[in-house]
Structure formats: structure tokens, C-alpha cells
Steps between C-alpha positions, in 0.01 A plus 500: 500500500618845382612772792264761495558854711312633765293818452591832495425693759145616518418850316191687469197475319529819320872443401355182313255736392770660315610208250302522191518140368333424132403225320653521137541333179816395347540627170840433410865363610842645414839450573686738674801531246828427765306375761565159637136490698289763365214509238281797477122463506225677302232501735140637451361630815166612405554848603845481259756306344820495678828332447619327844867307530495210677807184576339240307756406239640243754172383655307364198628292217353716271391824658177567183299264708375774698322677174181543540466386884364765737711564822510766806743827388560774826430774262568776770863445538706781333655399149870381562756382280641178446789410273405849291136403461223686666287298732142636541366245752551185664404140438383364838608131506470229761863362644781656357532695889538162627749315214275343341407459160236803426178421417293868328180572782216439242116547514329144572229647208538753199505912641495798357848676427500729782297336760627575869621246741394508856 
């Protein structure tokens, strides 16, 4: 059995209040030219269409897979850079935290781009 952490200590309910997490469709899957993990995203959030970088290259046989799936994005974070590329959100996935292989945090049913979580 894998070794999971313990919580983090306990915060607020309005500073969860303040993480704006969206469900979103992904559109498209790039590689991040020099990048040994990186692919950049095309992700349609309802509201927009943003491009987010995530470390997937080394995760997934074949990082495409994820076209078309719908997974949770933070959309409130502020753009950063990674390797030169613009990141304008970020893909909330299930393990990676912990060392495990990630798993994308996924709808159980078909949502519309944009729909809130919590």
C-alpha cells in the first residue's frame, strides 16, 4: 500500500472560497519544444480558451490521450511561466503530491466547460 501524507493544517472556509476550480475540455496537446516533461494544453473553459502547461510528457505513454477528456483547471492562479511558455491555469490531478502516478480529477458525467467545483 502506497504512503499517503497527512493533511494540511486546517484553513478557513473563505480561503477555500478563494480557489476558483473549473471543469474544462481538452482541446489540444503540444510539446513543449526543449522540455523533457512538459506539453502545453489547449483547454476550453467555457468562459475561455486558455493554454495551461502541465509535466505530463513522462507520466503517460502518449500524452494525446487526454484530448477531449474534461478535467478540473484552478483558473484563478496568476499566469506563470514555465520553460518560456505561458501557463494560464492549472490542471488539478489526483497523486502526483504524493509520488504517484497522476491520475486528471474528472467529472463522473459530461459538464459544461466552466462549471464550478464545490
Amino acid at each position: 500500500m502506497e504512503q499517503i501524507a497527512d493533511p494540511k493544517p486546517e484553513m478557513s472556509f473563505d480561503d477555500l472560497e478563494k480557489i476558483d476550480i473549473r471543469v474544462g475540455t481538452i482541446l489540444e496537446v503540444q510539446d513543449v519544444e526543449g522540455s523533457r516533461k512538459l506539453v502545453r494544453l489547449r483547454v476550453d473553459l467555457g468562459f475561455a480558451v486558455r493554454q495551461v502547461v502541465v509535466g505530463m510528457k513522462q507520466e503517460r505513454d502518449d500524452p494525446t490521450e487526454v484530448i477531449g477528456k474534461q478535467a478540473l483547471f484552478v483558473v484563478n492562479l496568476a499566469p506563470r511561466k514555465m520553460a518560456g511558455v505561458l501557463s494560464e491555469a492549472m490542471l488539478f490531478d489526483i497523486g502526483y503530491a504524493d509520488g504517484l502516478l497522476p491520475a486528471l480529477a474528472m467529472p463522473e458525467r459530461d459538464m459544461p466547460n466552466g462549471a464550478r467545483a464545490g
